[in-house]
NUDREN-898112 format. One record per atom (N, C-alpha, C, O): x, y, z. Coordinates in steps of 0.1 Angstrom, whole numbers, padded with zeros to 4 digits, always signed. Layout:
XYZ/...
END
This chain:
+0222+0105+0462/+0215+0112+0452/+0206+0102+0444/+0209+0091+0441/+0192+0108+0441/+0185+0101+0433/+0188+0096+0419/+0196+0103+0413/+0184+0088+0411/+0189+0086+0400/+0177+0086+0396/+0169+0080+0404/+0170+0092+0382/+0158+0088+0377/+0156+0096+0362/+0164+0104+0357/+0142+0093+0356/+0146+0095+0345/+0134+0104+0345/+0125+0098+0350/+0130+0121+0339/+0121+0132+0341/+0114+0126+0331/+0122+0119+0324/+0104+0124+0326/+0095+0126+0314/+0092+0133+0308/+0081+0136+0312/+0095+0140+0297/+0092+0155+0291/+0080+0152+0282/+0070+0159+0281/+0082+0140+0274/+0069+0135+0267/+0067+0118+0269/+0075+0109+0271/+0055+0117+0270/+0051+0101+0272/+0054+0093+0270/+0056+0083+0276/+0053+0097+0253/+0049+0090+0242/+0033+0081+0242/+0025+0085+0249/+0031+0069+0233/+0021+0068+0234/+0019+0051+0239/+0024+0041+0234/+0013+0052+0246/+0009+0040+0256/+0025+0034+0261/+0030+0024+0256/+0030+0039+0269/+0043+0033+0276/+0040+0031+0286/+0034+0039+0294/+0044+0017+0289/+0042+0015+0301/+0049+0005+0301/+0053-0001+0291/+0053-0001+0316/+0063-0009+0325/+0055-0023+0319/+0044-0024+0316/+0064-0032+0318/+0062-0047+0312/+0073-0056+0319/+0084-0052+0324/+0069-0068+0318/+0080-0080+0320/+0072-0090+0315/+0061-0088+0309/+0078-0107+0316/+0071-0115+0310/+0053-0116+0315/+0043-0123+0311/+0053-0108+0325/+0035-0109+0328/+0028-0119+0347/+0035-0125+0355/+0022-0119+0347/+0013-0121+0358/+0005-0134+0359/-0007-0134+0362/+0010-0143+0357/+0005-0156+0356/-0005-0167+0367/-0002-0167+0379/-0012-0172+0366/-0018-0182+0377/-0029-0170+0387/-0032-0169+0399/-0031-0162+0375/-0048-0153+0383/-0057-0157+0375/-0066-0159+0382/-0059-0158+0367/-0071-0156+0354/-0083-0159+0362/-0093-0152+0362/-0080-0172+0371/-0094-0178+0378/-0099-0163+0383/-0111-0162+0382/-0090-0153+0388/-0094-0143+0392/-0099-0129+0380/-0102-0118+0380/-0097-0135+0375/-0101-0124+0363/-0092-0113+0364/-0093-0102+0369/-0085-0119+0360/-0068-0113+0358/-0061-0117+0352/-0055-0127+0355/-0058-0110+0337/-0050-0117+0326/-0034-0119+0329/-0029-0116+0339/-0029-0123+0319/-0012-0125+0322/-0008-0108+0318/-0002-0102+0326/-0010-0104+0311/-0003-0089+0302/+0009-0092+0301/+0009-0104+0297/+0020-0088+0301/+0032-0087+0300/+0036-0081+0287/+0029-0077+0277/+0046-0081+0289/+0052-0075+0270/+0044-0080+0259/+0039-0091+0260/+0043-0074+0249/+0039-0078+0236/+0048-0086+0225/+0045-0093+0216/+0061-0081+0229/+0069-0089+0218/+0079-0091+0232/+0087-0083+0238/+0077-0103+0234/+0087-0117+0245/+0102-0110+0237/+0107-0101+0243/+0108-0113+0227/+0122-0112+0221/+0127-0100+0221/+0138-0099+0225/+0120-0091+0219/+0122-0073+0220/+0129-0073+0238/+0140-0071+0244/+0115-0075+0241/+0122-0075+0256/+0133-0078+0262/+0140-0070+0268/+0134-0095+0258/+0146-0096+0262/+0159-0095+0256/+0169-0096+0263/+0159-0094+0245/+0168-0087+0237/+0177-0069+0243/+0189-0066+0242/+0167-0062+0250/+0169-0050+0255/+0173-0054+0269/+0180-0046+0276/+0170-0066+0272/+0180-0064+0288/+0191-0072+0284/+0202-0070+0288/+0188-0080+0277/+0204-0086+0275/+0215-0075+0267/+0227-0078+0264/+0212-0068+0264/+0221-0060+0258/+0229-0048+0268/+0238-0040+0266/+0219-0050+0280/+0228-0040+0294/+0228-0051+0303/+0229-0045+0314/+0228-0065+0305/+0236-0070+0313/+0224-0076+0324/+0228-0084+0332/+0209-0074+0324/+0198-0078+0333/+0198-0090+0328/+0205-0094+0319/+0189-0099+0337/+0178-0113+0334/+0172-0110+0323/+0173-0099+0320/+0167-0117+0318/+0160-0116+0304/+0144-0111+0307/+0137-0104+0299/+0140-0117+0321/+0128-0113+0327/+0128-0101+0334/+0117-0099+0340/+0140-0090+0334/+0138-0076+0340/+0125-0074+0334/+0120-0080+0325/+0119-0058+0342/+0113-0056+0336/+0114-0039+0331/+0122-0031+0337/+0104-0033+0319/+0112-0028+0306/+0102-0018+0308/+0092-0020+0314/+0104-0005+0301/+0096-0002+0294/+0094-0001+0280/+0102+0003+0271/+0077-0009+0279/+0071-0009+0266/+0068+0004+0260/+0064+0014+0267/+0070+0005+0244/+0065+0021+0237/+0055+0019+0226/+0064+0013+0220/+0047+0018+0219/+0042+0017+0212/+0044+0025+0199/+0042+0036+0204/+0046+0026+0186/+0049+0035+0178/+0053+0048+0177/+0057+0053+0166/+0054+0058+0190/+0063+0066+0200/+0066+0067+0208/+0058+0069+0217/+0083+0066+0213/+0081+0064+0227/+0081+0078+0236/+0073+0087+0233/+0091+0077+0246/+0089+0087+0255/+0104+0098+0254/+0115+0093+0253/+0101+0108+0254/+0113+0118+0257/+0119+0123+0265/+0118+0135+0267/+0130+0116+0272/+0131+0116+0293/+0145+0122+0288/+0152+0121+0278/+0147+0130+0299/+0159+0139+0305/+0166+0126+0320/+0158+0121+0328/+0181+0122+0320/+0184+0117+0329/+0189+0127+0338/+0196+0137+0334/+0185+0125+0353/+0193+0130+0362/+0197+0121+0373/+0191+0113+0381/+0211+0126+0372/+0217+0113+0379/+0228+0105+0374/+0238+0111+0370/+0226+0091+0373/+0236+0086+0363/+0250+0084+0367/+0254+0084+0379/+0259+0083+0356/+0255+0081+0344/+0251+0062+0345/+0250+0055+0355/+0249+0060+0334/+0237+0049+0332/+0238+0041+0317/+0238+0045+0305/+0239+0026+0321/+0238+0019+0307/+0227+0015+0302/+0220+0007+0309/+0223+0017+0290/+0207+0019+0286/+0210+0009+0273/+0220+0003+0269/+0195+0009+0266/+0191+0000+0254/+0180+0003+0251/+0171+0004+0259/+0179+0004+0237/+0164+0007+0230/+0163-0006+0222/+0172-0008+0213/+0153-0016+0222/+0157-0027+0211/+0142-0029+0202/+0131-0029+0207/+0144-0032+0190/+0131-0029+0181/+0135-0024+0168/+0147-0025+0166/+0130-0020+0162/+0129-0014+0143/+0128+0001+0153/+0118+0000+0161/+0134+0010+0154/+0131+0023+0165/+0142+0031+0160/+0154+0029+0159/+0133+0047+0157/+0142+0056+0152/+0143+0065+0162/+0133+0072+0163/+0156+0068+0172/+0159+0077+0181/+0167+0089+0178/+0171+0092+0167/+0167+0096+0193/+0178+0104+0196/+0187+0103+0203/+0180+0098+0213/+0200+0105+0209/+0206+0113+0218/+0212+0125+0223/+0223+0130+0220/+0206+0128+0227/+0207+0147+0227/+0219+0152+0241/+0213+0157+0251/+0228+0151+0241/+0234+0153+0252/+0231+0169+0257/+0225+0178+0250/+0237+0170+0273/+0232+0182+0275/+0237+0194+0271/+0233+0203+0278/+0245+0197+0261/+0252+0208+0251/+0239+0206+0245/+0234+0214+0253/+0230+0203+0239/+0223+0204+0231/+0224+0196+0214/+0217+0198+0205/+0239+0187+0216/+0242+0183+0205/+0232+0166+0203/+0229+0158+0212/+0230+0166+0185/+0221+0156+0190/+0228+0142+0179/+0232+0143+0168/+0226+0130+0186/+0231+0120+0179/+0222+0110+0175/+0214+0106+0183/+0223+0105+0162/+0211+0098+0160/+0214+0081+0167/+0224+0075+0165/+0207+0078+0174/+0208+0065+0185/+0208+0051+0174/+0202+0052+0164/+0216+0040+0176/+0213+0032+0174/+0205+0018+0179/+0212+0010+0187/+0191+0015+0176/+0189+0002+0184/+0191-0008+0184/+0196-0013+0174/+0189-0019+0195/+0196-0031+0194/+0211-0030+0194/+0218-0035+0186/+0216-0019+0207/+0228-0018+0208/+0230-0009+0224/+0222-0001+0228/+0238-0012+0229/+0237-0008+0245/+0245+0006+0244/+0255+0008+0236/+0241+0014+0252/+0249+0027+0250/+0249+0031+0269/+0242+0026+0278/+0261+0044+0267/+0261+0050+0281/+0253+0063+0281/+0252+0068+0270/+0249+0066+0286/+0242+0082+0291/+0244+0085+0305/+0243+0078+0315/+0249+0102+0303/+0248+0110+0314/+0239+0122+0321/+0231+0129+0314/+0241+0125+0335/+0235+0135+0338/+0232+0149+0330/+0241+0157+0328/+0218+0152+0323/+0212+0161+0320/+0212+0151+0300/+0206+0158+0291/+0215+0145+0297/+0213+0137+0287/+0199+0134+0285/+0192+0132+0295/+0194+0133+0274/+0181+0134+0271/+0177+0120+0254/+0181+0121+0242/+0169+0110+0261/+0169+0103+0246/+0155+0105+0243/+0146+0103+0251/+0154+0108+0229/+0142+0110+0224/+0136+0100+0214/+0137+0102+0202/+0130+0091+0217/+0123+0081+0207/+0116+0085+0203/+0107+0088+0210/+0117+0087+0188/+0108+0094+0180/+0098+0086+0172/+0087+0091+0170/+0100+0070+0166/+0087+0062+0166/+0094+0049+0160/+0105+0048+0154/+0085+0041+0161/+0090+0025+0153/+0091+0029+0136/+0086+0038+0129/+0099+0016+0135/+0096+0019+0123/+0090+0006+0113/+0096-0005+0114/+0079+0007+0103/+0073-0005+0104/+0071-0013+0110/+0070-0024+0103/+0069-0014+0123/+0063-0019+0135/+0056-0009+0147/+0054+0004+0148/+0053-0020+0154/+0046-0009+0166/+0052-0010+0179/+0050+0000+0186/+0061-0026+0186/+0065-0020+0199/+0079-0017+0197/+0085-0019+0187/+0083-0014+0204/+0098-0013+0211/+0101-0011+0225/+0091-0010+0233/+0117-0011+0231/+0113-0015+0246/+0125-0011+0246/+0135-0012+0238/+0124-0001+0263/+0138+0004+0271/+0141-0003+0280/+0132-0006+0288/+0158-0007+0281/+0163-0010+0292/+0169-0004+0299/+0173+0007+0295/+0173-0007+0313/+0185-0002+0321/+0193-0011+0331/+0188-0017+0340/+0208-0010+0327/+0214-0017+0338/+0209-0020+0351/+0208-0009+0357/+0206-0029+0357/+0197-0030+0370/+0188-0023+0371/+0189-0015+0381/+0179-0022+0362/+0164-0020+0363/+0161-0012+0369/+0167-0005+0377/+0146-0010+0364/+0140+0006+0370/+0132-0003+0385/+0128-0014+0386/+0131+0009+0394/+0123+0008+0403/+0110+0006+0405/+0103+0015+0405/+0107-0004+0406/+0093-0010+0403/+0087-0014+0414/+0095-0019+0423/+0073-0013+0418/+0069-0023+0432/+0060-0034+0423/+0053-0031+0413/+0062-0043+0428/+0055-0061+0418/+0040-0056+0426/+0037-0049+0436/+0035-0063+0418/+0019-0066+0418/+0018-0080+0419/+0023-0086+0408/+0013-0088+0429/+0012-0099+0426/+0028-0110+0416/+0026-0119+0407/+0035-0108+0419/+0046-0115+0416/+0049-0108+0401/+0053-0116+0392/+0048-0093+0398/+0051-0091+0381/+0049-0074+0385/+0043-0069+0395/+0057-0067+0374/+0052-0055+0376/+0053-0052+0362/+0061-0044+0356/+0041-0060+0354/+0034-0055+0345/+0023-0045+0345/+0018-0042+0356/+0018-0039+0334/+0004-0028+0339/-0002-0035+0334/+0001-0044+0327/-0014-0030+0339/-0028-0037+0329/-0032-0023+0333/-0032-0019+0344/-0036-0013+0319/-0042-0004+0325/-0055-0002+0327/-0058+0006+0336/-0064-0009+0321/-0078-0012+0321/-0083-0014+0337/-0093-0009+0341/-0074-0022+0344/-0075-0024+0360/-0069-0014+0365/-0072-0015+0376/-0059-0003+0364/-0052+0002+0375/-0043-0009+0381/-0040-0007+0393/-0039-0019+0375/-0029-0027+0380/-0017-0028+0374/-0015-0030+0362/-0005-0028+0387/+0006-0027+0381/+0015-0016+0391/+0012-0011+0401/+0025-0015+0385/+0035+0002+0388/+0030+0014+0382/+0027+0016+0370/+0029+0023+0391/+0031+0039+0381/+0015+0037+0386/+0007+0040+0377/+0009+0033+0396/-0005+0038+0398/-0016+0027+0387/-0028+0029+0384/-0007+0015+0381/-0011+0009+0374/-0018+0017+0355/-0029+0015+0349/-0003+0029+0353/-0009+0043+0344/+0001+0038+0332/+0010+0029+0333/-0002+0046+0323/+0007+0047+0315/+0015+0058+0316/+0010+0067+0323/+0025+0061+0312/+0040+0072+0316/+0025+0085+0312/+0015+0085+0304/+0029+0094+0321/+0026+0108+0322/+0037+0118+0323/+0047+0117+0331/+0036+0129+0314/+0044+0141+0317/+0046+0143+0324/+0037+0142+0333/+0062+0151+0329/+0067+0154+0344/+0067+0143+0355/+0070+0147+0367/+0064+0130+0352/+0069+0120+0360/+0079+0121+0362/+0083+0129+0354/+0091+0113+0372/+0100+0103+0374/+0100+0090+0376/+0092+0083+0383/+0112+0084+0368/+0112+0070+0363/+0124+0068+0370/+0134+0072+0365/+0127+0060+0384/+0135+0058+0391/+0139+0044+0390/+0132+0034+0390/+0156+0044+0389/+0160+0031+0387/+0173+0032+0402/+0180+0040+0409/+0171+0016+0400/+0180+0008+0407/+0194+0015+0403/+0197+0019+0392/+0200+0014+0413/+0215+0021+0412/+0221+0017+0396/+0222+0005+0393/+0225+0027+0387/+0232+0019+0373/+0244+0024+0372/+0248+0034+0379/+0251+0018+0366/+0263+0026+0363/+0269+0025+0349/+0262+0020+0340/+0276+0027+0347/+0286+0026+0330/+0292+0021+0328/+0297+0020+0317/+0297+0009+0344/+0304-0001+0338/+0304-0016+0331/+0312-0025+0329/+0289-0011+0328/+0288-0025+0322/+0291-0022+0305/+0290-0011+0299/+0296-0037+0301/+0302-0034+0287/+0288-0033+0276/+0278-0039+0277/+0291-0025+0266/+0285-0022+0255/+0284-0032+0245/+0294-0039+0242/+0272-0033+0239/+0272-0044+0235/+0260-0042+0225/+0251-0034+0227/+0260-0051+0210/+0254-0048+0198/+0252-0061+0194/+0261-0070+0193/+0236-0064+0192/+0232-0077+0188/+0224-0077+0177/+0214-0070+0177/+0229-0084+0166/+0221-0087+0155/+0209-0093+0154/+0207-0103+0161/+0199-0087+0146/+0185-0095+0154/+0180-0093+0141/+0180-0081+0138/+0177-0102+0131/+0167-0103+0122/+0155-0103+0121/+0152-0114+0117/+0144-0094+0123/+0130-0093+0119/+0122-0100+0111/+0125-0099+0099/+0111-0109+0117/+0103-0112+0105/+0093-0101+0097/+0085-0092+0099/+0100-0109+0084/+0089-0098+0076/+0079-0106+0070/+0070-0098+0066/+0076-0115+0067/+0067-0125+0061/+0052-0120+0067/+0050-0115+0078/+0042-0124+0057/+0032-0119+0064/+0023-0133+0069/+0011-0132+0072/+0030-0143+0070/+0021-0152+0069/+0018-0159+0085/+0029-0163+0088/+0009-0162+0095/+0013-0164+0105/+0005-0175+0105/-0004-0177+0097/+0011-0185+0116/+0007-0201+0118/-0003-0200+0130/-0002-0191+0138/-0013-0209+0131/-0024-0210+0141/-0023-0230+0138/-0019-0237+0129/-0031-0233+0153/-0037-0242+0152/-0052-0241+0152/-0055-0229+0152/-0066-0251+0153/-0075-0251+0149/-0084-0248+0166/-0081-0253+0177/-0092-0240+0162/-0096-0233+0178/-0110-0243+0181/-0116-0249+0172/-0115-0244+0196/-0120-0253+0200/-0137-0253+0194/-0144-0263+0196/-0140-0242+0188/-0152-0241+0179/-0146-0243+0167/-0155-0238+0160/-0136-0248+0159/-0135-0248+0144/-0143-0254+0134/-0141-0252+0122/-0152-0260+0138/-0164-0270+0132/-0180-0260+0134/-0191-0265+0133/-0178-0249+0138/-0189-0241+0137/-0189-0237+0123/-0199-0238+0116/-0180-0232+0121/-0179-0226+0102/-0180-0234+0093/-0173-0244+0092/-0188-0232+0085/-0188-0235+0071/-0176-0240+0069/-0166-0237+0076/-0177-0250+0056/-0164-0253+0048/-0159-0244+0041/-0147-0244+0040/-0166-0236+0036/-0159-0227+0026/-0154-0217+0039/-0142-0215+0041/-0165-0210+0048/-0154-0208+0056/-0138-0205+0061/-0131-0196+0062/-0138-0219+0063/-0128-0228+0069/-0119-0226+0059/-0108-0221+0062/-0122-0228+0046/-0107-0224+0037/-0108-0212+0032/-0099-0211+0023/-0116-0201+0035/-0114-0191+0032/-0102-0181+0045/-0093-0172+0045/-0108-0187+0053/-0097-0184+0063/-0085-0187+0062/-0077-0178+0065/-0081-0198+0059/-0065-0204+0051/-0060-0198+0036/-0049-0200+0031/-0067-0194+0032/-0065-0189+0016/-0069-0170+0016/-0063-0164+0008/-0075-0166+0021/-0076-0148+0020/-0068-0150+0030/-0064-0159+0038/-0064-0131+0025/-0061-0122+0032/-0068-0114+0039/-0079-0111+0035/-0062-0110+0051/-0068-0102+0066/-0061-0094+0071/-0051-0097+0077/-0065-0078+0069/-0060-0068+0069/-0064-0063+0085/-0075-0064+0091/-0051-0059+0090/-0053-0050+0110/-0062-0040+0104/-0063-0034+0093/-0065-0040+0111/-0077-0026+0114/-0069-0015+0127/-0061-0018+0136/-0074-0005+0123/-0072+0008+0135/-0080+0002+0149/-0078+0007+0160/-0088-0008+0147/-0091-0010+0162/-0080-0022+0169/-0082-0035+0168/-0074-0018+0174/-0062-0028+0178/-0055-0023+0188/-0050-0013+0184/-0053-0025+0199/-0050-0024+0212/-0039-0038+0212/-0035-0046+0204/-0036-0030+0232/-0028-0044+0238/-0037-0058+0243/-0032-0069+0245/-0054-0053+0244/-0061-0064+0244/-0066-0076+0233/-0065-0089+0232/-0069-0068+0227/-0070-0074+0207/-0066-0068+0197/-0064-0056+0199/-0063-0071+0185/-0065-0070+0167/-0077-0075+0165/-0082-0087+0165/-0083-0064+0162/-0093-0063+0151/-0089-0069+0133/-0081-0063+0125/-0097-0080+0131/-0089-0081+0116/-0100-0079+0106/-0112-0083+0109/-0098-0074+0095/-0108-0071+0085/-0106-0079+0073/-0094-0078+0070/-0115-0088+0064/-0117-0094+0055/-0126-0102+0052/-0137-0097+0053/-0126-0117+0045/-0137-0122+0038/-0147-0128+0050/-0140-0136+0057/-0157-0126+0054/-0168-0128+0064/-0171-0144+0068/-0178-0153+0064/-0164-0143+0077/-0164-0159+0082/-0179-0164+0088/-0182-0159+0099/-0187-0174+0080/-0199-0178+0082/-0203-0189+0094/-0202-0201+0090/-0206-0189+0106/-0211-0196+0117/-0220-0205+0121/-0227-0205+0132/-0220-0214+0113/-0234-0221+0111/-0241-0230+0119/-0251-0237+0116/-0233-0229+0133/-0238-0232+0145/-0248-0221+0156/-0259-0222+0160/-0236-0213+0159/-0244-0208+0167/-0233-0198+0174/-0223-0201+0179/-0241-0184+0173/-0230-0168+0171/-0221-0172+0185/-0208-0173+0185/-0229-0174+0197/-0226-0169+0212/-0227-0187+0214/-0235-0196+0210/-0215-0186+0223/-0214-0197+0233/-0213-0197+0248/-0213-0186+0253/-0213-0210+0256/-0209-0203+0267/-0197-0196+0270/-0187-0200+0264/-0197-0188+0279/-0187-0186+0283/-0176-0194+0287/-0177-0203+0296/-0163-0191+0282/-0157-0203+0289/-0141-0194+0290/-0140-0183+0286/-0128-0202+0295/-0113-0197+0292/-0111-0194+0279/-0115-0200+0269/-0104-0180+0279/-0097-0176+0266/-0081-0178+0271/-0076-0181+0282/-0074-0175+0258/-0060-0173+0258/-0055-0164+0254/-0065-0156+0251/-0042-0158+0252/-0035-0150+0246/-0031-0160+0231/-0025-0171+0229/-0037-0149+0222/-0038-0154+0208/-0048-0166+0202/-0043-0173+0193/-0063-0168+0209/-0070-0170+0208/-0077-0160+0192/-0075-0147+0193/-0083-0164+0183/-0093-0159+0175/-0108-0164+0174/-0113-0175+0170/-0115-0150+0181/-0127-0153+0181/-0134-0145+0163/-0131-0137+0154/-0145-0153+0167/-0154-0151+0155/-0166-0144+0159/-0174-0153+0162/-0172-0131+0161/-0180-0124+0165/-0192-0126+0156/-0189-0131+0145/-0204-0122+0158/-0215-0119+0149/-0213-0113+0135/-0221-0115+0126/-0203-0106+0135/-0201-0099+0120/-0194-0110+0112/-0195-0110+0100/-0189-0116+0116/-0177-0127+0109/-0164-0120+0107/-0158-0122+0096/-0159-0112+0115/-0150-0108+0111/-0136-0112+0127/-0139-0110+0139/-0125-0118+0124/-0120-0121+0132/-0115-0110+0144/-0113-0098+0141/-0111-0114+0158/-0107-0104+0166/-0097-0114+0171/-0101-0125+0175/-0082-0111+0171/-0072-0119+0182/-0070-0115+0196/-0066-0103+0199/-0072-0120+0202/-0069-0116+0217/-0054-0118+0220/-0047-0127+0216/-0050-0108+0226/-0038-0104+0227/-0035-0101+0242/-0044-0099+0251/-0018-0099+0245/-0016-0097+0261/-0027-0094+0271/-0026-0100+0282/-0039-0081+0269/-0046-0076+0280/-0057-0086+0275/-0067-0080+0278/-0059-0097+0271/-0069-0103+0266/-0079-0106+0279/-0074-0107+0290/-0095-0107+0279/-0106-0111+0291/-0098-0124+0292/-0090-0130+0284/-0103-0126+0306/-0103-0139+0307/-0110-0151+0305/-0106-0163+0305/-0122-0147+0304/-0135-0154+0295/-0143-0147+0285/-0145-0135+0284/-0147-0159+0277/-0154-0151+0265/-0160-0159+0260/-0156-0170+0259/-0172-0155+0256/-0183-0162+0248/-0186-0163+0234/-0195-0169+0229/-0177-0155+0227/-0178-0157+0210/-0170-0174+0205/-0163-0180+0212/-0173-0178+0195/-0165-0186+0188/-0153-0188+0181/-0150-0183+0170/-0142-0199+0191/-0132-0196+0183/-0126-0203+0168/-0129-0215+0167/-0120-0197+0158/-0122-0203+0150/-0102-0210+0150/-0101-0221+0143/-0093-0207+0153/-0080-0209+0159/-0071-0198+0170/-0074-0188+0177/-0061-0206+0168/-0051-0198+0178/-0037-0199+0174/-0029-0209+0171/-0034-0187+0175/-0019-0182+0172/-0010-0187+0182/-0010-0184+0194/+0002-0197+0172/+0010-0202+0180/+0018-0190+0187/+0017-0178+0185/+0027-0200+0198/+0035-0187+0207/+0047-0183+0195/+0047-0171+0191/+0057-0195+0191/+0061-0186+0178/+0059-0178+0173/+0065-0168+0176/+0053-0177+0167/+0045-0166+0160/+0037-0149+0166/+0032-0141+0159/+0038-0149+0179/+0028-0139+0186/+0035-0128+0185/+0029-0118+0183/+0048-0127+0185/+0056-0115+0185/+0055-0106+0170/+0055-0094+0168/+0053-0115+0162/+0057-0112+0150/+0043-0106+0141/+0044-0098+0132/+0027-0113+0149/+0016-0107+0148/+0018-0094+0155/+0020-0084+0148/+0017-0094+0166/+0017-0081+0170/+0023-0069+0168/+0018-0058+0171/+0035-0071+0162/+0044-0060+0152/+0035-0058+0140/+0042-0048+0138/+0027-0058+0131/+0018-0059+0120/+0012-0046+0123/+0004-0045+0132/+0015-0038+0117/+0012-0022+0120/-0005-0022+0114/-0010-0033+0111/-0010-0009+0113/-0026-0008+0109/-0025-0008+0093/-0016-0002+0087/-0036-0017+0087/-0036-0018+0075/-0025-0025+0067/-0021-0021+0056/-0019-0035+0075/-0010-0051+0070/-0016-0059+0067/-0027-0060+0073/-0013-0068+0058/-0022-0078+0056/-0015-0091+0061/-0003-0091+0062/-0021-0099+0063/-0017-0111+0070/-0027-0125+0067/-0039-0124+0068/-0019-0138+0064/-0027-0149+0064/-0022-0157+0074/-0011-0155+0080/-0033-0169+0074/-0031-0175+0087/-0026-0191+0079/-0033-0197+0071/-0013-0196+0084/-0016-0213+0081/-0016-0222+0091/-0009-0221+0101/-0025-0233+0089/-0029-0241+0097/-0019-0253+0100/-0017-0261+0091/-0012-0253+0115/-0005-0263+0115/-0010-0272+0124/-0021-0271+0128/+0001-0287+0130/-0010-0295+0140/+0001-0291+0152/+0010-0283+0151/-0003-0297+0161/+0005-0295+0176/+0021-0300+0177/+0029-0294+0185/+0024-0312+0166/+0034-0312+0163/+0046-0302+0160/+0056-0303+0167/+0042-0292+0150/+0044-0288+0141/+0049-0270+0150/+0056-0260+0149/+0041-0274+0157/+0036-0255+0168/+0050-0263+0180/+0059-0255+0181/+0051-0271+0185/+0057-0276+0196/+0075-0276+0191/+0086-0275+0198/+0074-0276+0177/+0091-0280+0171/+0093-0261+0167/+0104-0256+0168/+0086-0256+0165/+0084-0237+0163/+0088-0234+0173/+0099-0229+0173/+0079-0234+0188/+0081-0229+0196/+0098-0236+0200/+0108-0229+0197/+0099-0249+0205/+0118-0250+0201/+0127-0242+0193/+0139-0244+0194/+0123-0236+0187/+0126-0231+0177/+0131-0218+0184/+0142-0216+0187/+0123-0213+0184/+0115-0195+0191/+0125-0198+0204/+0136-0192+0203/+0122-0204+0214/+0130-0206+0227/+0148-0207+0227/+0155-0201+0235/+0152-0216+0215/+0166-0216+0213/+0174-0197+0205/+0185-0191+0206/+0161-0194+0199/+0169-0179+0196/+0165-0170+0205/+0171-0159+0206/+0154-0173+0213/+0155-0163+0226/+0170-0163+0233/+0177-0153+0236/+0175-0180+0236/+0183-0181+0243/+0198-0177+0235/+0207-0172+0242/+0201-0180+0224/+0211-0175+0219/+0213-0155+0215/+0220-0150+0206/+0207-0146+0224/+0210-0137+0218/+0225-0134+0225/+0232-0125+0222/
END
């Protein structure tokens, strides 16, 4: 018998993730992968996967799936307000960042983050995925990936690898950053800007904008002045690269980020820090502080040891 999960609602931009697609860019092909690295693995370690399974991503709603099949050890991990609806119709409010069992005709309904924007489902031995190039991340912009390289559609099936209930249940404490302050180092154009510039960028505040995707944040505030020169060549971007466009207004490139780009950068968001930008719902404000390579290298140790201690 099949085991899989029906889709009754989408939710909004869900789609299959893992840590991402690495060593293409030459090809003009970004990494993607999850947006928040800890979420992720947080949700397979709590049903018993690698930390690199791969999940489904939700963005501020997720999806409303009926199991058939089963039964099945699952995980929702994130700031995420759910359901469990068994098939009596009785409904229980879910806990995340906690592993639970579900059975045939069982139905979990993620109804949305809360003060954040991703969250992420697991399942005991993972859903059925075909890899793309060594990952079965999406990129939807290419059609690359699982699922037709789409995001969840109505009336799909979400088919997983054999699960069962015997794996133990399990509840991990995970403290969220709430601070608004995020660390960069200085980007390879930083000497285009003005001085005042340069510390207005360290000293204001910079509010997300509604234009914010899995490729960028759009950030709105004091008008960063370029006194070199708007457009460069083209050259390698990163994930969490900040360019400085013609308006002066910053854009961070993010998981589906191009792989080249010609605007000016003015820093870059350490990897510490990227999970915690990206959670920054529409209309947060956020400052940036400037640290050196030092400083980003003992963070990221940092970031790596509580990945590993969940």
């Amino acid at each position: 018998m099949s085991n899989y999960f029906k889709i009754l609602r989408p939710g909004i931009n869900s789609t299959f993730q893992d840590l991402g697609r690495f060593r293409l860019q030459h090809l003009g092909i970004p990494p993607s992968g999850c947006m928040d690295r800890l979420l992720l693995s947080l949700s397979n370690k709590l049903v018993g996967n690698k930390l690199s399974e791969g999940a489904l991503e939700f963005a501020y709603q997720g999806p409303l799936f009926e199991l058939v099949g089963g039964p099945a050890l699952v995980a929702v991990s994130g700031k995420v307000n759910f359901n469990i609806i068994n098939k009596n119709g009785e409904i229980k409010e879910g806990t995340p960042n906690e592993s639970f069992i579900v059975s045939n005709g069982d139905k979990i309904d993620i109804l949305s983050t809360i003060d954040s924007v991703y969250g992420y489902f697991s399942i005991l031995g993972g859903f059925k995925l075909k890899e793309v190039k060594g990952s079965v991340s999406t990129l939807v912009r290419a059609k690359i990936g699982p699922n037709n390289g789409e995001k969840l559609k109505s009336e799909e099936k979400i088919f997983f690898k054999k699960s069962s209930s015997a794996g133990k249940t399990k509840k991990i404490q995970f403290d969220f950053d709430k601070d608004n302050m995020i660390r960069v180092m200085k980007g390879l154009q930083f000497d285009y800007f003005s001085k005042k510039s340069q510390e207005d960028f360290f000293s204001k505040e910079y509010k997300v904008t509604k234009l914010t995707d899995r490729m960028g944040m759009r950030l709105e505030g004091e008008k960063l002045e370029n006194t070199v020169s708007k457009n460069i060549r083209s050259e390698g971007i990163t994930k969490g690269s900040i360019q400085i466009p013609g308006d002066g207004q910053p854009i961070v490139l993010l998981s589906d980020h191009p792989t080249i780009g010609g605007y000016p950068k003015i820093a870059n968001v350490i990897t510490a820090d990227y999970d915690k930008l990206v959670q920054k719902t529409q209309g947060s404000k956020i400052k940036f502080k400037l640290v050196d390579l030092v400083m980003a290298e003992n963070a990221f140790e940092d970031y790596i040891t509580r990945l590993n201690n969940f």
